[in-house]
C-alpha positions in Angstrom: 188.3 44.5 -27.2 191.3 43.9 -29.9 192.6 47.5 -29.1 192.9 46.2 -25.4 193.9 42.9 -26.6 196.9 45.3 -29.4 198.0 46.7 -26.4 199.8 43.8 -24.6 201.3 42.6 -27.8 199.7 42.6 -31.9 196.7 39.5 -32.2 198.6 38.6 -35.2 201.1 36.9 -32.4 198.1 34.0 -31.8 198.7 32.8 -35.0 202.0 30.8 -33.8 200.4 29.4 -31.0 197.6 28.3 -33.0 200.1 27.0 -36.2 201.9 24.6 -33.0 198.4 23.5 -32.4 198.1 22.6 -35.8 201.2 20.8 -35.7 200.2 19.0 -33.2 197.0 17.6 -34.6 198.3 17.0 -37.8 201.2 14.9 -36.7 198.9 12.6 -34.3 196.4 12.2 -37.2 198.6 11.7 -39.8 200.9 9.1 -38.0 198.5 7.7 -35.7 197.5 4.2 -38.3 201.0 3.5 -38.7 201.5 3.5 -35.1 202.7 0.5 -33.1 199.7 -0.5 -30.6 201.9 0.5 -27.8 203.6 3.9 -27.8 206.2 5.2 -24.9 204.2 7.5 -22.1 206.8 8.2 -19.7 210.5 8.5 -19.6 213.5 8.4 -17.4 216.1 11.1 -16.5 218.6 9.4 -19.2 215.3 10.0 -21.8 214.6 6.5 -22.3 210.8 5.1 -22.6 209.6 3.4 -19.4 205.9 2.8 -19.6 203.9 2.5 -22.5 200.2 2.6 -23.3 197.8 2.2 -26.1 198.2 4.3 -28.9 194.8 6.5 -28.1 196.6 7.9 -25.6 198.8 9.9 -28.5 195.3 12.2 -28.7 196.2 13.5 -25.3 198.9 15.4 -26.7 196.5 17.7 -29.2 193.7 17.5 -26.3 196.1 19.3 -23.8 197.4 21.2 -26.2 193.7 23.0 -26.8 193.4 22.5 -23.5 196.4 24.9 -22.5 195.7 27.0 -25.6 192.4 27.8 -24.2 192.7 28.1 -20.6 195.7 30.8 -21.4 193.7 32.3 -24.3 190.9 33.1 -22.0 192.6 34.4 -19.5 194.7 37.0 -21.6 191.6 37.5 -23.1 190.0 38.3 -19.6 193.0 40.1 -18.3 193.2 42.9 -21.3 189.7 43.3 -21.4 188.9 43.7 -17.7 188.2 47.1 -16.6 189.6 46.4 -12.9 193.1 44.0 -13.6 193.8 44.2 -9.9 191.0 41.9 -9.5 192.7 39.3 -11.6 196.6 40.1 -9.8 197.7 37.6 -7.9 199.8 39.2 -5.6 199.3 40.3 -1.4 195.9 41.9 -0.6 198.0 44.8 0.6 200.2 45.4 -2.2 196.7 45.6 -4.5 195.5 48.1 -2.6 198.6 50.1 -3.0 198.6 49.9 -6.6 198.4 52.8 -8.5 196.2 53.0 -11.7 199.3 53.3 -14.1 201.1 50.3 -12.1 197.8 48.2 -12.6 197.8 48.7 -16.3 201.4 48.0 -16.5 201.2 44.4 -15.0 198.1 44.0 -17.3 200.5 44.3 -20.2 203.4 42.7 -18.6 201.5 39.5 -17.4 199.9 39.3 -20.7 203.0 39.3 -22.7 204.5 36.5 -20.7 201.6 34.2 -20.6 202.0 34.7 -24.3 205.4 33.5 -24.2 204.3 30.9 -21.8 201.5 29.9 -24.3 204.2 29.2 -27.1 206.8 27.3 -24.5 204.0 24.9 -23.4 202.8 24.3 -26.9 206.1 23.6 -28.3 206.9 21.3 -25.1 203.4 19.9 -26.1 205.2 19.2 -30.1 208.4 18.1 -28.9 206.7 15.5 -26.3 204.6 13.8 -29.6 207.0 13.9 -31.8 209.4 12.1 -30.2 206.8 9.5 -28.8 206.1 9.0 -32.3 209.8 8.7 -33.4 210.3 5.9 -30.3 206.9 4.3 -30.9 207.9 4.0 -34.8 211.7 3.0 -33.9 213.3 5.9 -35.3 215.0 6.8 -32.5 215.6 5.4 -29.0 215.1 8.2 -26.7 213.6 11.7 -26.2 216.6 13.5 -26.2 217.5 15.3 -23.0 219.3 18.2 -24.4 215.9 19.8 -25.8 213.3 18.9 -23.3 216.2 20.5 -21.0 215.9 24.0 -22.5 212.3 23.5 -23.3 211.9 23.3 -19.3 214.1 25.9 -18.2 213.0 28.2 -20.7 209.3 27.5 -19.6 210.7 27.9 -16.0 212.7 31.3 -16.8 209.4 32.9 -18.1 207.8 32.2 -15.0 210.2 33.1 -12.5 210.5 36.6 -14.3 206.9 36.5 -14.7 206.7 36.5 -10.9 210.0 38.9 -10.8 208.7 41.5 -12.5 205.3 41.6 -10.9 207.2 41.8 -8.0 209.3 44.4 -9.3 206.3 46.4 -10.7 204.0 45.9 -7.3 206.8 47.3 -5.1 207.9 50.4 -7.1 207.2 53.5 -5.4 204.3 55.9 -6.5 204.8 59.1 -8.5 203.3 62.0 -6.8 202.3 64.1 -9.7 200.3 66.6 -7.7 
């Protein structure tokens, strides 16, 4: 399984999803007592907190987190070690059929590599999100900041669109004919 798993990118990698995940439980244990009884929830466009809710709701932020961390976890997991990765390709019935066994194995990797990148982009999302509900909840600052949850966003959004883009790319590209 871990030479499967090696071949999309080293296992090593998990560690800095994991560390975020970390992060992210540390700083909602270790601030949640000094916490305000209300903390912001949701924001406008300008950044600024317009609803707030109990402060138990700051353990939604490490419970998504393992939740994302786990759903994306399995399915790299499931993805490398599959012996048939068409199955798991979402792409046109017709275009599966007309993979080749070397195209198959290369969107196996590809995929792989960008749910990895899309593991790591949701997670810090995930650690910006707390931290600066914590910041607002304890006064430190006044909003979240637009400039960062901007390019955490896009980036998160660039990853998928090449995500799609290259599976595309790969699904179309003609066969070799070796024979």
């Amino acid at each position: 399984m871990w030479q499967k798993l090696s071949k999309c990118y080293p296992p090593t990698f998990e560690l800095l999803p994991l560390l975020l995940l970390v992060v992210i439980l540390y700083i909602t244990l270790s601030n949640y007592s000094a916490l305000p009884e209300r903390i912001p929830i949701d924001y406008n466009s300008q950044g600024i907190p317009e609803d707030w809710a109990s402060k138990n709701m700051l353990f939604l932020y490490p419970g998504l987190s393992a939740f994302i961390y786990i759903l994306l976890t399995t399915i790299h997991i499931w993805l490398a070690v599959t012996s048939n990765p068409k199955s798991l390709i979402n792409l046109p019935q017709k275009w599966k059929e007309s993979l080749s066994d070397s195209q198959a194995e290369k969107l196996r990797v590809i995929l792989n590599r960008y749910l990895f990148l899309l593991k790591v982009l949701l997670q810090s999302l995930m650690l910006y999100l707390l931290y600066v509900s914590v910041e607002i909840a304890l006064e430190k600052i006044s909003n979240i900041g637009v400039a960062p949850f901007t390019i955490l966003i896009l980036a998160i959004l660039v990853v998928v669109g090449l995500m799609v883009w290259r599976a595309f790319k790969i699904a179309r590209m003609p066969k070799l004919d070796i024979n």
